[in-house]
DODO-264208 format. One record per residue (C-alpha): x negated, y negated, z negated; residue in one letter. Coordinates in steps of 0.02 Angstrom, whole numbers, padded with zeros to 5 digits, always signed. Layout:
XYZA...
This chain:
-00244-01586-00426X-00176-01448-00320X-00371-01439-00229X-00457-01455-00393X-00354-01279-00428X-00395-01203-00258X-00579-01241-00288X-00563-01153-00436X-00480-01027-00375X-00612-01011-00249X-00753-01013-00382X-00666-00849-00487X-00634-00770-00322X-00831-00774-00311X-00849-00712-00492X-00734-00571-00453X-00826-00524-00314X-00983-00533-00363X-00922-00410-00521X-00866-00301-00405X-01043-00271-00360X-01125-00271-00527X-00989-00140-00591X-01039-00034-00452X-01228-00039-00486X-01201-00041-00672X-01027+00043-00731X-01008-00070-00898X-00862-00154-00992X-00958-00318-00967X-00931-00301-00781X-00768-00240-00781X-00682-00356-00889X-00785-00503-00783X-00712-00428-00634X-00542-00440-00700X-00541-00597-00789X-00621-00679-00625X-00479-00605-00491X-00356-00659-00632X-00426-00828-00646X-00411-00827-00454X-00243-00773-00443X-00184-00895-00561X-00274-01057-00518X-00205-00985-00318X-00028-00996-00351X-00036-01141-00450X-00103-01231-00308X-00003-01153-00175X+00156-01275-00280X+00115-01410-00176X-00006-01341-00055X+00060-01254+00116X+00040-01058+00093X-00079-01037+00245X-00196-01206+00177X-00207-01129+00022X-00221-00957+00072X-00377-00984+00204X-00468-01105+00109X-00458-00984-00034X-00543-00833+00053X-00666-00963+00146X-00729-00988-00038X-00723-00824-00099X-00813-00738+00065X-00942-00876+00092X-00962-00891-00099X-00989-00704-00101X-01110-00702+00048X-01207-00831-00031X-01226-00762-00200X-01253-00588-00132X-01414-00664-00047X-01476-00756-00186X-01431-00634-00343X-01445-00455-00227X-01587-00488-00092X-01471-00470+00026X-01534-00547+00204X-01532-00738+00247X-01554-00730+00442X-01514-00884+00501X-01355-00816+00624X-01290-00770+00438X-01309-00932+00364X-01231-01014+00533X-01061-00913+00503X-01062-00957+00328X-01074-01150+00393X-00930-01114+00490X-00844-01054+00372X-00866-01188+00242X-00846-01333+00380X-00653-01225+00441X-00621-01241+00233X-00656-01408+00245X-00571-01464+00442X-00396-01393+00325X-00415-01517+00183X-00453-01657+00301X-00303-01617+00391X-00186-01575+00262X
């Protein structure tokens, strides 16, 4: 259950980030309460994993999901570029996220 929670804490970390980017371009309520509720989410569904997950597991598998997560969706929802050395980090990313749960 604990990884089901760190995905999901993952996911909201995306939401949050990806607010952070729409309240900039649009300065509206909508935004900000999406921004808040998502890092809260994140926070939340963070430490609950982290009770049985080790602190640094938890803690870099969280930000692998948020960062590549946010790099993702900022290319597909903000035009931002997809050169292929990009996408290759973001692979590495995701495949470190996933070398932790194999090993943990």
């Amino acid at each position: 259950m604990s990884w089901i929670y760190l995905v999901l804490a993952g996911i909201f970390e995306m939401i949050g980030v990806t607010m952070i980017n729409s309240l900039h371009k649009n300065r509206n309520w909508q935004s900000l309460f999406m921004l808040l509720g998502g890092f809260g989410a994140s926070f939340l569904f963070l430490a609950l994993a982290m009770e049985k997950l080790p602190m640094g597991t938890a803690y870099a598998v969280w930000t692998g999901i948020g960062a590549s997560g946010g790099a993702i969706l900022g290319m597909i929802l903000y035009g931002e570029a997809k050169d292929w050395k990009r996408i290759l980090f973001i692979m590495m990313i995701l495949c470190s996220a996933i070398g932790l749960k194999l090993i943990s």
